[in-house]
C-alpha positions, 0 to 999 in steps of 0.5 A: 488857308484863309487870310482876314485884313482889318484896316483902320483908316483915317483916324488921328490917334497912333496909339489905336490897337485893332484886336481880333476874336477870336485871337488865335492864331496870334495875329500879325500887326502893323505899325501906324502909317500916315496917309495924307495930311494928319490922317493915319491908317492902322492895319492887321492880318489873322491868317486861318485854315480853311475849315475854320474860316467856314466853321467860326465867326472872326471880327476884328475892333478898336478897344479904345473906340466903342463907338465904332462897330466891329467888322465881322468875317466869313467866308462867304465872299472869299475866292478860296485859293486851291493847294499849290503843287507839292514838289516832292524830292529825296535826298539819298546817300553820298555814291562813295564807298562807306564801308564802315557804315550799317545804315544810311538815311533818307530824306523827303524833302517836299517843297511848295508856294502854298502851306497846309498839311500833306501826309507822307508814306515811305514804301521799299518796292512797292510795299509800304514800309510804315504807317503813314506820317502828317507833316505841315508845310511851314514858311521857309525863313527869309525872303523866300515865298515857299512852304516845305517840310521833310521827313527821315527813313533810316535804311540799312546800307546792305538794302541800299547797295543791294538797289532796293527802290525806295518811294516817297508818297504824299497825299496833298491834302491828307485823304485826298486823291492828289498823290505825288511820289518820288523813286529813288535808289543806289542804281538810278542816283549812283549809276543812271539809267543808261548804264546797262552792262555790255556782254562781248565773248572771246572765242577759244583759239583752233590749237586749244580746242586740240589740246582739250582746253579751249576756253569761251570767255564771257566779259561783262562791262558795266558801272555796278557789278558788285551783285552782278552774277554769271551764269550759262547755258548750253544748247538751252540747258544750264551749265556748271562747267564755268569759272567765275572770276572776281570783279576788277575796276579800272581807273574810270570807274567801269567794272568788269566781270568774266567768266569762263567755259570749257568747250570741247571738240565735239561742241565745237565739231557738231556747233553749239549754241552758248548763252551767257546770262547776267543779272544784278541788281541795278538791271534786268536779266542780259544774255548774249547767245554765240554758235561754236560750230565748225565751217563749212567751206574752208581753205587750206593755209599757205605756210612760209618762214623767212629770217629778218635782215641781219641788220635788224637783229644787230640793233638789238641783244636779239640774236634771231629773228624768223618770220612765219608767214600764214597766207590763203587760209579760211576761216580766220581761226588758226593757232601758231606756235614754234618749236626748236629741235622738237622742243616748244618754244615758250609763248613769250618768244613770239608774237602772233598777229591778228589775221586780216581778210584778203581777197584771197582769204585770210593772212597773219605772221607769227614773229619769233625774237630769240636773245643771245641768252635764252635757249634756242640762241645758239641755232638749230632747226627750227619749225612753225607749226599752224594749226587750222580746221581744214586739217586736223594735221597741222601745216609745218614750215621748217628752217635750219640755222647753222649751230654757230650763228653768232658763236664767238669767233677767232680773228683773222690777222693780216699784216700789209704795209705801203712806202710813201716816197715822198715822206720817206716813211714805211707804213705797217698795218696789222689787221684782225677780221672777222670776230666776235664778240669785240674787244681785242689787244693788238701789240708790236714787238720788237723795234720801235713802238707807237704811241699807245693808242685805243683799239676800235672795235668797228661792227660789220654787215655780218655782224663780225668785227674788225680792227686795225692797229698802225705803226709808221717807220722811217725808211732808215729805221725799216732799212735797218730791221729784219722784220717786224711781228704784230701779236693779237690776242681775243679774250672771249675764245683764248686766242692769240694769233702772231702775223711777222713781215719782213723788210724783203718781202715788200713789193710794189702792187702793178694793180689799182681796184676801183669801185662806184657806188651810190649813197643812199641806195635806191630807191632814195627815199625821205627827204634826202636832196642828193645822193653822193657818188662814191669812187673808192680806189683800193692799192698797197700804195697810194702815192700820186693817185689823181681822181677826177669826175666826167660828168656827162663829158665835162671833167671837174677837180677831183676833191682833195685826196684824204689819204695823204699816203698813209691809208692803202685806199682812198676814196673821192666823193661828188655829190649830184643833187636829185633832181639832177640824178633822177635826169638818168645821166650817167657819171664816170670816175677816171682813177690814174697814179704816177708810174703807172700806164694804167687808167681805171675808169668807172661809169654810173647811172642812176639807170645802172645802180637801181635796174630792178629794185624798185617794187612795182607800182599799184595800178587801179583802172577805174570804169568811167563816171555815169555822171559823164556819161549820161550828162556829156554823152562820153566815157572818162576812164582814170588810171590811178598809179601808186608806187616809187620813182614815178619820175621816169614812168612811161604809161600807155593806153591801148583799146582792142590792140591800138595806141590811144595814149595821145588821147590821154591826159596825166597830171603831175605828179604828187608826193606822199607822206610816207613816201610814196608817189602817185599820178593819174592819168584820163583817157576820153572816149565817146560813149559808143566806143565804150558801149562797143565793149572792147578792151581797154589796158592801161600799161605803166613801164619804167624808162630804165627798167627800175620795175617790172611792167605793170598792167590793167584792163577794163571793158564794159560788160555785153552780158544782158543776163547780169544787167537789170532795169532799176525800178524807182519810187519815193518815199515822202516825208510825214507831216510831223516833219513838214510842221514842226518849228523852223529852228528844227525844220529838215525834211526828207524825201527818200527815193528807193532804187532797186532791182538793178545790176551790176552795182554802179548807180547815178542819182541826182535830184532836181527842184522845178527842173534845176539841179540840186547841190550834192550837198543837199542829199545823201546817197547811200551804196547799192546793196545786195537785195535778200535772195537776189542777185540784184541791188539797191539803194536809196537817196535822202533829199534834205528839204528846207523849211523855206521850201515846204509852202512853195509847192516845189516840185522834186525829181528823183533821176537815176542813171544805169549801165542799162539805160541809155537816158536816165530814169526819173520820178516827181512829185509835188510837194504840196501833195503831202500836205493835205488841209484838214479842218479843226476840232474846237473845243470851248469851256471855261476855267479859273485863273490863280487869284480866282477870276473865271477865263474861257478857253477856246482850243482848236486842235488836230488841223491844217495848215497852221493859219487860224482865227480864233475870235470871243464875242457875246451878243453878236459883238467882239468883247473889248478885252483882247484875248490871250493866244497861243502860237501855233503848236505843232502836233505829233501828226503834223497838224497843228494846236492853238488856243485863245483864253480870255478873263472875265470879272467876278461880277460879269460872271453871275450875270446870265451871258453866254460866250461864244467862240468863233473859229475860222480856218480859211484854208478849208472854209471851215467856221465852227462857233461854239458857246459857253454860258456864264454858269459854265455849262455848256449851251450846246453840248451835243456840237462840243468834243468834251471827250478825247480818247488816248489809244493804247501805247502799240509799244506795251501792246506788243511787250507786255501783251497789254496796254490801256485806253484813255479817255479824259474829260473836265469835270467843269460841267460834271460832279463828283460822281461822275464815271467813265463805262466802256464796250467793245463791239457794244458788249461791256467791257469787263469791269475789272479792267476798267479805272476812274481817276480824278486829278487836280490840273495846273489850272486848278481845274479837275480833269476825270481820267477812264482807262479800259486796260486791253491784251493784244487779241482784244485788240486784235478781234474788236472793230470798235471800242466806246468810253461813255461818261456818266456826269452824275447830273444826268447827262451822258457823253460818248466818244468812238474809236473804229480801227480800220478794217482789212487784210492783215500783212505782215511787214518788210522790213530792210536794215541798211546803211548811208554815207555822205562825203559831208559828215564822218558819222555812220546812218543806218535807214530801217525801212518796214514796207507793205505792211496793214494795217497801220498799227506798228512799232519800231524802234533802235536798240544798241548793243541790247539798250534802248537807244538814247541818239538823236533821231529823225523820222525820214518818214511816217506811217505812209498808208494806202488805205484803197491798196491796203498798204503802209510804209515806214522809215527810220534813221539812225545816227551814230557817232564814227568812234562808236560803230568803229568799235564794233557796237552792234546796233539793233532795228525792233519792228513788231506790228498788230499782224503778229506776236513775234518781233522782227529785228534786223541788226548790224555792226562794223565787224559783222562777217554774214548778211542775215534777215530773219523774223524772230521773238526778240531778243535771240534773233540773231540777225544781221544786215553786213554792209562792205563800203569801198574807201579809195584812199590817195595810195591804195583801195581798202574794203574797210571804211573808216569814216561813215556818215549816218542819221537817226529817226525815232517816234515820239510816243508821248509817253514815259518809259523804264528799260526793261530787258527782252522787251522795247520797255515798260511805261512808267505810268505818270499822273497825267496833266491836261489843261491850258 
């Protein structure tokens, strides 16, 4: 668009109106205004299209003024504004469920800061659906600045579900090249990219393959699965043996999908490979492949039944509880079940755990839970049968319960009585034991009654029941009675039991029985602060009874008697803190009763009610620090105790048979949340006496015997076939690392030890000879090398961005059970970074309102300072030029540019530019001049050409990537084109394109692709793009891969952990491989990776060895590798097709390295790390700390299955 202002100035007049001819469009007017004085002004504005501006004469004039001479437009002096940008979005359809709805539309909403007309074209996949349709951008209303039109698509909703891909194309202006689009469909709008369904299996259990239905469960997880589809494969074939069943949601949203195949003991017996395939429409094909097969190597299991305490059942209506214990067996896979008199019990009637790994194999229980009314209750004989591969006959473990268990029993009836002399009372007691179920009646007859009272039913430890009824006499009403009967009646078993005494039968007891026991029993466990000594005196009369306590010689009154001559025992109570308890004195209960010559005397320790029943102690005896012994020159061994009443341990060290437990040192001893105790004690020895290899024990016993003796021993091994030398190297970190912005700045330099043994390692790192803070590296655990019986591991060193210009020198050390001093290797830092002069280019282009600007890039150098300066003449231009920062490239060099603004009118003036660019850091000075016609003076000393290698991602993928060079069409025409040869042979022009963009600084850009396979790659030395101006000039730009032996890499997948962080790294390092051209990326669980990463290092070469090194880091947050997500190194490099892949995860049982095509490499990399938890060992970790390092390959990317993914082409957007 073009816009004409006619402004009528200094006139007094306010009725003045200025007209235009021609006057369409209508014109737009404004009001008179006062300027100073009485002088006004009057303006208008006619705003055109482009083409009518050049094609028609506009002028504008004053009707009431004649005498003034119109003013006539063209567009001869008009700087014509380029098209803005068009933003182009699509409006989609609500994610909800619209079920009674046949279409949904879509909108192109499309959005800019300039007006005109744009033509528009609806395609579905890539196939036009319409013709094309011209809309124009109108202004928006109110204060908003822009343009924006749209434009419908009805759609059928069955097309929109099924994940069609919808594309809004427009062409601004129509029939132009400048082509914008946008993607939309229910996949990328409802349920994203990232959401690719995970595939896990359930394997069929050993008894089920037996019995002819085992069953391999396929489970897809996914957000969409509505289209999804299940299918199998066996051995490589299709299978229609399945079962498919529907998809279910839960509450988050997430859906599932199984599916279900039948194996066979024969499958299971020769091993078959199983494929379960799924494809849907908001992803690619996903297969996951698991072997069935039958082990090699098996243990047969150890199997034991044991019946839970009594007391655990009487908690519950649970009448039963048997234990089946399974122990020693390998592999894992193991079936139980019960049975009851050779009949199976049902499944709900027990619980099978999982089994777990032990050092001695695997172990798992079985728990059988049998209420009182459900069969099997009643007892009999009852039978736990494991089914397991190490023999097709299964293992039996019996156990008989007698067929009254928990019957209803009759009670037992007793009838005692006492005479308390001092009351003159006869006290009768009728007792009825030894019942069940409860609820009994117990009645006197005859003679005088009780009150009524309740009968209490009281549970013992049998689970049997007892209960008492009493009635109290006078002497006189006894004296005077024969005899008195006491009745008991038993509702459940119809009994009636009858118990009569008589006044003659009553005799005094010579006898008192006493007993001293502890409460609680031991070992006195929780939160308990005493114990309580219970002295319990059993006789048919309790008159004058005195009790009193010695503790440790010194007698204390005895509490008050709470019999009271009523009950025929009684009992006294002293209570001893625990402090004062665990000192192991001893206390004494003296019992004596008037009448009597008779002294009963209990004694109790704590020495004497706990002997043995406290479970032994855990004892870990651990080899002494390389730390201490390289750094102080001696051997620190700790011996760690875990268990109960460590109060009163007694622990021993010994070397070669003598006493060294005076060398010894122990620390206090410290409490547990789950009640446990633990201390540690160290015993310093010099290094020679370590290095003499004797036996070294650690003994624990108890001072009262409350547990065994325990016992551990440790010497250093004298065996130099199972010791190895480590050998060291580093790995340096890559220039992106060591130039990017300090707000991001951490480098790592990696040293690689490896080919030692046994396993124990010392690293430490030094900056100019001082140590480092462990916090600033990370040390990862040695590992079993691939076909060795040697290890490795690896250190990371975080570099600070302070330190990366200070040319510090860093030092790897490492200390080894076979070296006597540690080992050590440097390097400078300076020596990673190597000066590198720049590449200038200098050219010239236009700002938004039209006025020319030079532009002056430096590029590809190193380090970052520069000077870049514009002059004319010899001279600095008064006008400062705009300057960019220092931008960091991809290859750790840097990018900077300086524009400068030059007026029209300088312009059409002859001159010529020049920039100057200094990089003191390599003496380099280049000039470089642009002439003020925007030719270039000297175009032979300009890069005009930059070449783009082709994606090595694509490359290996998808068979076949593009080359790309680009060039300004600032000194070219319209006719302009891009040729290309391969070792000076055309290329084939089929595969050859030319493509013209607009850039953001309205300058054009020329794009020429030259699209390659892998075995072009492979055989040609030199690709040349040359470029055809159109005006006779000629511009040729090389690309020479590097020559020589071709070598496959190494490649390794381990694993890090740091004390700082509770996250998992995984390290991926390819190493002797050439030439340089190589891809490596993460995957997980078959997805693209989407963690923040870091480069640990690049592409490291050699180039005179012809060797090349790249490492990779990986992150990954602790909940997910504890879950068991599987994570996936992809490395695939020019000297093969095939891709390696190396893979791991938290629940992964073997170590496998294999190079395959990807995806069905099943291999693997198992790490076992060691956690030492405050009370025990265990070998699985549950903190892991990891970091990620990825390439930035510049380009945009599509996941696609089986491959690293596909390039979604972008219109490409080059200039300043």
């Amino acid at each position: 668009m073009v816009t004409f202002a006619c402004l009528l100035i200094e006139h007094g007049t306010k009725s003045l109106e200025i007209t235009w001819e021609p006057n369409t469009p209508e014109p737009k007017k404004f009001s008179t205004q006062q300027m100073s004085g009485p002088n006004l002004f009057t303006t208008s504005q006619l705003t055109v299209s482009s083409s009518s501006s050049s094609e028609v004469q506009y002028k504008c004039f004053v009707k009431e003024k004649k005498e003034l001479p119109p003013a006539i437009f063209t567009n001869k002096y008009c700087i014509l504004q380029p098209l803005k940008p068009v933003d182009v979005q699509i409006l989609t359809p609500s994610c909800g469920k619209q079920s009674s709805v046949a279409n949904v539309e879509l909108v192109c909403f499309l959005r800019s800061f300039s007006g005109g007309k744009a033509e528009v074209e609806w395609l579905k996949n890539g196939v036009q659906l319409q013709g094309k349709e011209e809309v124009a951008l109108r202004a928006d209303v109110g204060k908003s600045s822009g343009y924006s039109s749209f434009i419908h698509l009805n759609i059928s909703k069955e097309s929109w579900d099924k994940g069609d891909l919808y594309t809004c194309k427009v062409t601004r202006p129509p029939g132009s090249q400048n082509v914008t689009m946008q993607n939309a469909s229910k996949c990328q709008v409802c349920y994203g990219c990232m959401h690719q369904p995970t595939i896990f299996f359930t394997k069929p259990s050993y008894k089920s393959l037996l019995d002819r239905s085992a069953i391999l469960v396929c489970t897809v997880i996914s957000s969409n699965l509505e289209s999804a589809q299940i299918t199998w494969l066996v051995d490589g074939k299709a299978s229609s043996d399945v079962v498919n069943e529907m998809v279910t949601t839960d509450d988050n949203g997430s859906q599932k999908l199984r599916s279900n195949h039948s194996v066979s003991l024969e499958q299971w017996t020769k091993g078959t490979v199983f494929t379960c395939k799924v494809t849907g429409s908001c992803f690619e094909e996903h297969r996951k492949d698991i072997t069935i097969k039958k082990p090699t190597q098996m243990q047969a299991p150890s199997v034991i039944i044991s019946r839970a305490p009594l007391e655990i059942s009487l908690k519950s209506t649970t009448a039963l509880i048997l234990v089946c214990d399974v122990s020693g067996f390998s592999p894992a896979e193991i079936s139980i079940s019960w049975e009851r008199n050779n009949v199976s019990l049902s499944k709900n009637l027990y619980n099978n755990g999982i089994a777990t790994e032990t050092s001695n194999g695997y172990s798992v229980y079985s728990i059988l839970k049998i209420s009182r009314d459900e069969p099997g209750g009643k007892g009999g004989s009852y039978c736990c049968i494991v089914h397991h591969p190490a023999s097709q006959i299964p293992y039996v473990a019996y156990e008989k319960v007698p067929i009254d268990f928990l019957e209803s029993r009759a009670p037992t009836v007793e009838l005692l009585q006492s005479v308390d002399r001092e009351k003159d009372t006869v006290v009768l007691k009728c007792i009825a034991t030894n019942y069940r179920p409860p609820s009994v009646t117990i009645t006197w007859v005859g003679g005088p009654q009780n009150k009524k009272e309740a009968i209490v039913d009281k549970r013992m430890a049998d689970g049997t029941y007892w209960a008492s009824s009493q009635l109290t006499l006078t002497l006189s009403q006894w004296q005077e009675m024969d005899s008195k009967t006491c009745e008991v009646v038993h509702q459940p078993t119809s009994t009636k039991k009858v118990q009569k005494i008589s006044r003659k039968d009553w005799v005094m007891s010579t006898d008192l029985m006493v007993t001293l026991n502890v409460h609680p029993l031991c070992p006195s466990l929780g939160t308990i602060s005493s114990v309580t000594l219970v002295c319990s005196i059993y006789s048919y009369s309790l008159e004058n009874i005195q009790v009193t306590w010695e503790p440790k010689g010194k007698f204390q009154t005895s509490p008050k008697d709470r019999s009271n001559g009523v009950h025929f025992y009684t009992t006294s109570n002293f209570t001893v803190s625990l402090q004062e308890w665990n000192k192991l004195k001893k206390y004494t209960c003296k019992v004596t009763q008037a009448g009597r010559k008779q002294i009963e005397t209990r004694t109790i320790s704590k020495c004497k009610a706990c002997k043995n029943s406290v479970p032994p102690p855990t004892v870990y005896l651990l080899k002494p620090p390389l730390e201490s012994l390289f750094t102080q020159n001696r051997a620190v061994l700790s011996c760690l105790v875990v268990g109960y009443e460590l109060e009163n341990v007694i622990l021993t060290w010994t070397m070669g048979g003598l006493n060294l437990t005076t060398n010894a040192t122990v620390e206090k001893i410290k409490r547990h949340p789950n009640r446990t105790q633990s201390f540690q004690s160290q015993l310093k020895l010099t290094r020679q006496n370590w290095d003499a290899g004797k036996k070294i024990e650690c003994i624990v016993s108890h001072l009262c015997s409350l547990f065994p003796e325990v016992k551990q021993s440790i010497q250093k091994s004298t065996d130099p076939s199972h010791i190895n030398v480590p050998s060291l190297s580093l790995v340096l970190p890559p220039l992106s690392q060591l130039t990017q912005p300090t707000s991001q700045a951490v480098a790592w330099l990696a040293c690689v030890i490896y080919g030692f043994s046994p396993s124990e390692i010392l690293i430490k790192w030094k900056k100019n000879n001082r140590s480092l803070d462990a916090s600033e590296y990370i040390v990862g655990p040695s590992t079993l090398e691939t076909g060795k019986s040697t290890f490795s591991t690896q250190s990371v060193l975080k570099i600070p961005a302070s330190e990366w210009e200070n040319r510090a020198m860093y030092t790897c050390l490492v200390g080894h059970e076979s070296l006597t001093i540690t080992k050590s290797i440097s390097k400078y830092l300076y020596d990673f970074l190597k000066p590198t002069p720049p590449r200038v280019m200098a050219f010239h282009t236009f700002e938004d309102k039209g006025y020319p600007k030079l532009v002056c890039l430096a590029t590809s150098f190193y380090p970052k300072t520069i000077d870049i300066q514009w002059s004319t003449k010899g001279e600095k231009l008064n006008s400062i030029p705009s300057c960019s920062p220092p931008v960091p490239l991809p290859d750790g060099t840097f990018q900077k540019d300086c524009s400068l603004t030059i007026r029209g009118e300088d312009w059409h003036h002859p001159e010529t530019y020049t920039c100057t660019v200094n990089h003191r850091a390599t003496n380099f000075v280049i000039k470089k001049d642009v002439h003020s016609s925007g030719m270039m003076t000297s175009p032979s000393n300009l890069e005009v050409i930059k070449m783009q290698l082709p994606s090595f991602e694509e490359l290996f993928t998808n068979g076949s990537a593009a080359l790309t060079c680009m060039m300004s069409l600032t000194n070219a025409s319209a006719n302009a084109t891009f040729n290309w040869t391969m070792d000076g042979k055309p290329a084939n022009n089929n595969l050859m394109t030319n493509e013209i963009f607009q850039e953001t600084n309205y300058t054009s850009m020329m794009y020429g692709r030259l699209e390659v396979n892998l075995s072009e790659w492979i055989n040609t030395t030199q690709f040349t793009c040359s470029f055809q101006s159109g005006l006779g000039e000629t511009e040729m730009k090389h690309f020479d891969r590097r020559n020589g032996t071709m070598r496959p890499p190494k490649v390794d997948l381990q694993r890090q952990s740091s004390s700082e962080d509770f996250n998992v790294t995984l390290l991926c390092i390819a190493k002797d491989f050439y030439p340089d051209e190589i891809f490596l990326k993460w995957e997980e669980e078959n997805q693209e990776m989407s963690f923040k990463g870091y480069d640990a290092h690049g592409m490291k070469c050699d180039h005179e060895k012809q060797t090349c090194s790249l490492l990779s880091m990986l992150e990954i947050p602790t909940n997910k590798w504890m879950m068991g997500a599987s994570y996936r190194c992809l490395v695939a490099h020019v000297s093969s097709e095939n891709i390696i892949t190396r893979t791991t995860n938290f629940l992964t049982g073997k170590d496998n390295n294999n190079a395959s095509n990807y995806p069905d490499s099943g291999a693997h990399v198992i790490m076992h790390p060691l956690c030492i938890f405050p009370f025990y060992i265990k070998t699985i970790c549950t903190h892991w700390v990891f970091l990620s390092f990825f390439f930035d390959w510049h380009l945009l990317y599509t996941k696609k299955s089986h491959n690293f993914g596909q390039r979604n082409t972008p219109k490409m957007l080059y200039g300043l």
